[in-house]
C-alpha positions as CSV (number, residue, x, y, z in Angstrom):
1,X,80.7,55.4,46.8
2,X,78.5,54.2,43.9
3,X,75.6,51.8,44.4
4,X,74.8,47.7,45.2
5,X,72.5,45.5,45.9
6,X,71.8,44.0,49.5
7,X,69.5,40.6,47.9
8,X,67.0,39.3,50.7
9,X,66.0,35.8,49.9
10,X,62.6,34.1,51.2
11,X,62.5,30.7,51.5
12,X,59.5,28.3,52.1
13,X,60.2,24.9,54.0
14,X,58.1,23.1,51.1
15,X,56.3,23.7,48.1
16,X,53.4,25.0,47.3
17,X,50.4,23.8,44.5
18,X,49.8,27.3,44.2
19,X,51.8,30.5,44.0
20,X,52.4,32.3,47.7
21,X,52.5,35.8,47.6
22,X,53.2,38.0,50.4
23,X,53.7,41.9,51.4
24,X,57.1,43.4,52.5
25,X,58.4,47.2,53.8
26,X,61.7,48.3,54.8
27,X,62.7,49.3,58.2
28,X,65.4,52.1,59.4
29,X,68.6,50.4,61.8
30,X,71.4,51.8,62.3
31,X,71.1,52.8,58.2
32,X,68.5,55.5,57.4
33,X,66.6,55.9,53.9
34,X,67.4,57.7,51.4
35,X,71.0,58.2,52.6
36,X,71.6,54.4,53.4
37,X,69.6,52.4,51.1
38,X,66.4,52.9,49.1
39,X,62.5,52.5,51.1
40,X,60.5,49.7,50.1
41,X,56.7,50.5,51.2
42,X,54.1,47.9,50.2
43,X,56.2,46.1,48.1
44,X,54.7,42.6,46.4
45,X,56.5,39.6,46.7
46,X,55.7,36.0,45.3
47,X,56.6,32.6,45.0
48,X,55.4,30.2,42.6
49,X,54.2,27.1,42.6
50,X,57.0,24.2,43.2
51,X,59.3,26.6,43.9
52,X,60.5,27.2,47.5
53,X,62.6,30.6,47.4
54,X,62.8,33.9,45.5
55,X,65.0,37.3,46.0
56,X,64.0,40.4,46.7
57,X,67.0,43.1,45.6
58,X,67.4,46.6,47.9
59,X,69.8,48.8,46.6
60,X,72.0,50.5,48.9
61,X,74.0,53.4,48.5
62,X,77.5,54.1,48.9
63,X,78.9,57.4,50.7
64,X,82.0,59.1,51.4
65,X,81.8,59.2,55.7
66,X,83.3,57.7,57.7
67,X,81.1,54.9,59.9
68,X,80.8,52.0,61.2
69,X,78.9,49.1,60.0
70,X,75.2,49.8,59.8
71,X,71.8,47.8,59.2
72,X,68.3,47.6,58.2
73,X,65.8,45.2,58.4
74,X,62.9,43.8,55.5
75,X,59.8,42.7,57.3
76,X,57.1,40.3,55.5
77,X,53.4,40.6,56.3
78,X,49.9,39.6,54.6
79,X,50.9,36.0,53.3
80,X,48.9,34.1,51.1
81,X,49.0,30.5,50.9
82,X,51.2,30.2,53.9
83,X,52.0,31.6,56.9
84,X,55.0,33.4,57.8
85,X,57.4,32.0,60.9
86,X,60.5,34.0,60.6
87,X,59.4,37.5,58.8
88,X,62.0,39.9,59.8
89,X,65.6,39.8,57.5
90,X,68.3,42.1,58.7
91,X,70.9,43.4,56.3
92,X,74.2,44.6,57.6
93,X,75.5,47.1,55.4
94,X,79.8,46.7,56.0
95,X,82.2,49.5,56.0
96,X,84.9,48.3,53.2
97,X,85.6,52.3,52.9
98,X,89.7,52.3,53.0
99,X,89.6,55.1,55.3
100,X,93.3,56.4,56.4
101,X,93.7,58.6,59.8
102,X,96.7,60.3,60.2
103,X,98.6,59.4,63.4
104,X,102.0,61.0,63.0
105,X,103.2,58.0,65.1
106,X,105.9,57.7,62.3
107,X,107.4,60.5,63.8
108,X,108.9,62.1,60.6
109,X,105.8,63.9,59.4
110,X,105.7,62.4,56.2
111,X,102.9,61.0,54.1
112,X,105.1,58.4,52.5
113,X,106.0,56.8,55.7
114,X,102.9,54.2,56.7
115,X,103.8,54.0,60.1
116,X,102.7,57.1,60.3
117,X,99.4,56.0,59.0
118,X,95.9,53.8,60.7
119,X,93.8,52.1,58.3
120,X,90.3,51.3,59.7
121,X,91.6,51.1,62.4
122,X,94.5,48.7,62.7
123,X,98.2,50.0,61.7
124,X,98.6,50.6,58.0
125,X,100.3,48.2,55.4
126,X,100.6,50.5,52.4
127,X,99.9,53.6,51.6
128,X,97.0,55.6,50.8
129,X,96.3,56.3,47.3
130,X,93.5,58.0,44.6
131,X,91.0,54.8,45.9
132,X,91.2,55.9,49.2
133,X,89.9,58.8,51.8
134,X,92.4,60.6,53.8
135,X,90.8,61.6,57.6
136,X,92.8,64.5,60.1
137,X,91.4,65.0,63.2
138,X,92.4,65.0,67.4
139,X,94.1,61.7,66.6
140,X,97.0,63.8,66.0
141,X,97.8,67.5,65.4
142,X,101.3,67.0,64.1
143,X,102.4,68.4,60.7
144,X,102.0,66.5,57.3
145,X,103.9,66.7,54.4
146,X,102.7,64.6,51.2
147,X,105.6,64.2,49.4
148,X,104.1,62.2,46.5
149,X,106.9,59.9,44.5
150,X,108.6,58.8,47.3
151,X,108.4,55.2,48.3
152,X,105.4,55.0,46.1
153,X,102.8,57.5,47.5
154,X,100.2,58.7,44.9
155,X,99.8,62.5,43.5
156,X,96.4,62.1,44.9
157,X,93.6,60.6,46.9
158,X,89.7,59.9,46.5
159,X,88.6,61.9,49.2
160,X,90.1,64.2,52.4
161,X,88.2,66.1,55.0
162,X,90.2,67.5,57.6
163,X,88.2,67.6,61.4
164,X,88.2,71.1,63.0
165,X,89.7,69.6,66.0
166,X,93.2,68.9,63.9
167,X,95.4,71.5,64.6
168,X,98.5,71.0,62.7
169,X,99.9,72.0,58.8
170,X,99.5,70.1,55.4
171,X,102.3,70.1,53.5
172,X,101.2,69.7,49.7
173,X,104.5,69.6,48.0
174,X,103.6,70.5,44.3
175,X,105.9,72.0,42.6
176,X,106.0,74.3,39.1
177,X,106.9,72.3,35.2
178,X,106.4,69.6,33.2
179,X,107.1,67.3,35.1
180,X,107.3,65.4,39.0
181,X,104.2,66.2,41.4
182,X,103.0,69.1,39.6
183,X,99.2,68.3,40.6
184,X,97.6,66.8,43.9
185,X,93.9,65.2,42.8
186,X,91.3,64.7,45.1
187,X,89.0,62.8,42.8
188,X,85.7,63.7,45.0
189,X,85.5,65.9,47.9
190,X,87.5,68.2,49.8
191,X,87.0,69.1,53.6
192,X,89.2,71.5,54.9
193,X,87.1,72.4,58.9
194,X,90.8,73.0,60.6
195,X,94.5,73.0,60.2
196,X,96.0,74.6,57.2
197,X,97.3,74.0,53.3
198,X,100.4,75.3,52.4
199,X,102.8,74.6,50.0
200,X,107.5,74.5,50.3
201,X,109.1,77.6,50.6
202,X,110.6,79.0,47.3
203,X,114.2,80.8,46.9
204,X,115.5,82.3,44.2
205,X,113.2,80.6,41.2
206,X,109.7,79.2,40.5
207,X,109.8,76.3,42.2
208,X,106.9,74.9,44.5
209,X,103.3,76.3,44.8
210,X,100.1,74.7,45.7
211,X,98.1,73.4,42.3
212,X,95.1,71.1,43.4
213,X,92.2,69.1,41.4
214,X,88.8,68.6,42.7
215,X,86.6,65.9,41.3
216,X,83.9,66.8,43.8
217,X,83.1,69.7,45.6
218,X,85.7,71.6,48.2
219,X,84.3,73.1,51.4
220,X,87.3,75.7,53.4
221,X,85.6,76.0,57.0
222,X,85.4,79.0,59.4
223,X,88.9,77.2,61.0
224,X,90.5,76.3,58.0
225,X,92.6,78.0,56.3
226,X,95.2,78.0,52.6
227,X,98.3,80.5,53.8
228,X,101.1,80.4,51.7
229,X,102.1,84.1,52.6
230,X,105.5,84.8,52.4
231,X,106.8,81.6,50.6
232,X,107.4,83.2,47.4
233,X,110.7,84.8,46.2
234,X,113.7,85.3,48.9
235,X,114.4,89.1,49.7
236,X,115.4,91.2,46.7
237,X,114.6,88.3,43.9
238,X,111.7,87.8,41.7
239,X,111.1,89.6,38.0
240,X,110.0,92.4,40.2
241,X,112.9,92.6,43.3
242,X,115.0,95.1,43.7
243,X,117.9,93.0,44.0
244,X,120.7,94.4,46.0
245,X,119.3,97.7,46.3
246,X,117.7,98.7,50.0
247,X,114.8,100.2,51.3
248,X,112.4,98.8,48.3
249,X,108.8,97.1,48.6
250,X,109.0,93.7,46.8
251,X,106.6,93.9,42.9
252,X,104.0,91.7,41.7
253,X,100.7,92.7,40.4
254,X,101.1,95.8,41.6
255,X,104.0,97.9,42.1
256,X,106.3,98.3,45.7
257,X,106.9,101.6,47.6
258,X,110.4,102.3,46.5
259,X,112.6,105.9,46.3
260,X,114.7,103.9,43.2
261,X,114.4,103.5,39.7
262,X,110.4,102.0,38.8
263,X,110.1,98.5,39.3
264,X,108.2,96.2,37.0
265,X,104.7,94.2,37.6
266,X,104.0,90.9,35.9
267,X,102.3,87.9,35.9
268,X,98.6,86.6,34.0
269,X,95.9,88.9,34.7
270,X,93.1,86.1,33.6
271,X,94.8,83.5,35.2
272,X,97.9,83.9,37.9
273,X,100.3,81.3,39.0
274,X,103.1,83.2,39.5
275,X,105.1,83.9,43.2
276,X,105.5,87.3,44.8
277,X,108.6,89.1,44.6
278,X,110.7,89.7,48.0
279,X,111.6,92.9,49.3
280,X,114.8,94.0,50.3
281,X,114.3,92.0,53.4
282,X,111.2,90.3,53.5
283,X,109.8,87.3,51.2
284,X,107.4,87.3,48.4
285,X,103.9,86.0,48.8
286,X,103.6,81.6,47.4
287,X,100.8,80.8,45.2
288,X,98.2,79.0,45.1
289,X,95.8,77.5,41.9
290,X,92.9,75.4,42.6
291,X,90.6,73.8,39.4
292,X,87.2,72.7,41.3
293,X,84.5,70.6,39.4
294,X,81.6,71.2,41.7
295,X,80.6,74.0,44.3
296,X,83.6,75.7,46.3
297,X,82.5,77.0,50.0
298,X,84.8,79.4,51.2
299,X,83.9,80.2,54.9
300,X,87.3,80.3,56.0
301,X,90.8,81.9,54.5
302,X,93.1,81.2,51.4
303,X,96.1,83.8,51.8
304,X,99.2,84.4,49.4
305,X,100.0,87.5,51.2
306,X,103.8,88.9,50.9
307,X,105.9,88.5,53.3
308,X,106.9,90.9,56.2
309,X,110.7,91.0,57.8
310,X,111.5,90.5,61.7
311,X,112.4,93.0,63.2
312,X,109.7,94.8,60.5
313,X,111.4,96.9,57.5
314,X,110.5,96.6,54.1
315,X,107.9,93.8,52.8
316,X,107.4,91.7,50.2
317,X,104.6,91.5,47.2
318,X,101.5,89.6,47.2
319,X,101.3,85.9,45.8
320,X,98.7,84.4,43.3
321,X,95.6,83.3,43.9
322,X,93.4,81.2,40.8
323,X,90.2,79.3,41.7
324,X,88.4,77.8,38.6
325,X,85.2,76.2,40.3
326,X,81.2,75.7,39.2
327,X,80.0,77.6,41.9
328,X,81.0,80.1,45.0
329,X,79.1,80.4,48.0
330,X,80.4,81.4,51.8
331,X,81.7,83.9,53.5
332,X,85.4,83.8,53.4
333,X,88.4,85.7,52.0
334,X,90.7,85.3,49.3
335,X,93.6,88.0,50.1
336,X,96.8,88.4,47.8
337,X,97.6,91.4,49.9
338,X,101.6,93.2,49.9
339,X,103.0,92.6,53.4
340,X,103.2,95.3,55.7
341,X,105.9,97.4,56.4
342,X,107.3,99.2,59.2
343,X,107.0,102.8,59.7
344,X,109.2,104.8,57.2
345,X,109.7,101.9,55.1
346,X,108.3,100.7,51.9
347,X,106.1,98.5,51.5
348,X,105.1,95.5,48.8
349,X,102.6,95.5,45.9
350,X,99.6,93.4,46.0
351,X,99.9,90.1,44.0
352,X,97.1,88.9,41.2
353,X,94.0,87.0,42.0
354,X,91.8,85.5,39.9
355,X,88.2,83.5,40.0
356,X,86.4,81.9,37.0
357,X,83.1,80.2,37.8
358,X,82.0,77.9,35.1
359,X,78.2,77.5,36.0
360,X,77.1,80.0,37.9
361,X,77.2,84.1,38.3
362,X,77.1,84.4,42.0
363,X,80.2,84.7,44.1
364,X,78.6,84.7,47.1
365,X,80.1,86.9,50.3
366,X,83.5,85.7,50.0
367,X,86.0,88.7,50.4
368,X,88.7,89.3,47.6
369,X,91.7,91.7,48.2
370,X,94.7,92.1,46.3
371,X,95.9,95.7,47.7
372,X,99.6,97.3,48.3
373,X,101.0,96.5,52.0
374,X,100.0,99.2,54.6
375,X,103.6,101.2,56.0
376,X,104.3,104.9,55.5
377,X,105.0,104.3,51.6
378,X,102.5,101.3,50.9
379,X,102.7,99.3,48.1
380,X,99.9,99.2,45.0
């Protein structure tokens, strides 16, 4: 990323009693203007008298892909004063991107390990940290869990896209309080195309969720998906579980089907973190709270729903879902839906969603549901 300077110098094979001036243009390679490095049309070049060289400065532009090296040329025409015998310069524009590609070849799914790790393209020394970009694709669908802390891994990276083509789940292992890996930063941009984000399961206690930073902008594709449904609260606890009592649809923002005493909701309204409650036999929805500096895309799914039992009975209360971002565009849902329950059983209250856009008004097509589980007795 950022900018530099690729300096072309011309050089005369004597010197001249008078200044030598000359004409000069970029031409597209392999790099491309404006993406690559800024045109030069018709630009004037000189050089005086008893001198034999001068510089001419392109910038060129850094990006956040993944390439190989690329090049352009500078070509010098319409001399003065001498004639030109080599006028083409070629500038080969290098890839020092640190890019990592997750290979799993480790074997025990875990970001802190770096054999399971390539960096462009020979095996990894170290790990990958907030200067580096992070890269999932067919390489290798197995799972990923970035356990930041261990062995040294960072709580963050500079950039990750995810390929639709990888297949497997991200582990984000944040977890709730003051202190540990509380927050996973992604200092520019988020691609999620495929695979999916979730975060640990939770037991009895607010323990993990998924709580992400984005310096740049964060694009969820048609295949990817956020699903932390049922990795809230275990059956019967959470502020609103019903405990040891049976047959009851787990609480959260809204309340469970029940046929016992009334059951409490909770949680911020303006801006929810907190886990679904379980049911008497199914989990609670997980949560999940994203903070976005630039323009969120939502074309695919970020779910927190509550969980539903095997064989189906009762089911558990929606999650949380917060997304502070600049913008919203796409076409995707947010859905902090109660699991659904089985027939003649109760089922779980939908959890508490929440979306603040700090520049703009428009929140596109995206879908947002935060209903009561279906079931004969659904939840609110």
């Amino acid at each position: 990323s950022g900018t530099t300077d690729a300096v072309f110098t011309v050089t005369m094979n004597k010197t001249s009693a008078g200044a030598v001036t000359f004409a000069y243009d970029t031409q597209d390679g392999t790099a491309a203007a404006p993406g690559d490095y800024a045109a030069i049309v018709n630009g004037a070049g000189a050089i005086a008298a008893g001198q034999t060289q001068t510089n001419i400065a392109i910038q060129v532009n850094g990006d956040l892909g993944i390439e190989g090296n690329e090049t352009f040329r500078l070509v010098l025409s319409s001399p003065s004063n001498a004639e030109i015998l080599i006028g083409t310069g070629t500038c080969t524009v290098a890839n020092d991107d640190y890019v990592f590609v997750w290979t799993g070849l480790g074997g025990n799914g875990l970001a802190s390990s770096t054999n399971n790790w390539r960096w462009n393209g020979s095996a990894a020394t170290r790990l990958p940290d907030t200067n580096d970009e992070v890269w999932l694709d067919a390489t290798s669908p197995s799972d990923l869990t970035w356990n930041s802390g261990v062995s040294g891994l960072a709580d963050g990276v500079f950039a990750w896209t995810q390929a639709s083509s990888y297949s497997g789940t991200v582990t984000i292992a944040t977890v709730y309080g003051p202190s540990g890996f509380t927050n996973f930063t992604v200092v520019s941009n988020l691609v999620i195309n495929g695979g999916v984000w979730t975060h640990s399961p939770n037991l009895t206690a607010e323990s993990n969720r998924l709580r992400v930073t984005v310096g740049g902008s964060f694009a969820l594709g048609p295949s990817g998906r956020i699903d932390v449904a049922g990795m809230g609260y275990d059956p019967g606890k959470g502020p609103g579980g019903p405990g040891a009592v049976n047959g009851i649809g787990g609480c959260h923002g809204g309340r469970g089907a029940n046929w016992a005493a009334p059951m409490v909701t909770y949680g911020s309204i303006e801006e929810p973190a907190s886990l679904g409650s379980g049911s008497s036999h199914a989990d609670g929805g997980g949560a999940v709270y994203f903070v976005v500096a630039g323009q969120a895309t939502i074309d695919g799914a970020i779910g927190a729903k509550g969980g539903e039992s095997s064989p189906l009975y009762t089911s558990g209360a929606g999650g949380s879902i917060f997304l502070k971002t600049a913008t919203l565009a796409g076409s995707g849902t947010l859905d902090v839906s109660g699991g659904a329950a089985a027939a003649n059983w109760n089922a779980g209250g939908g959890g508490r969603l929440g979306v603040v856009l700090t520049s703009g008004s428009d929140f596109g097509s995206v879908t947002m549901l935060a209903r009561g589980g279906s079931g004969a007795w659904p939840g609110a």
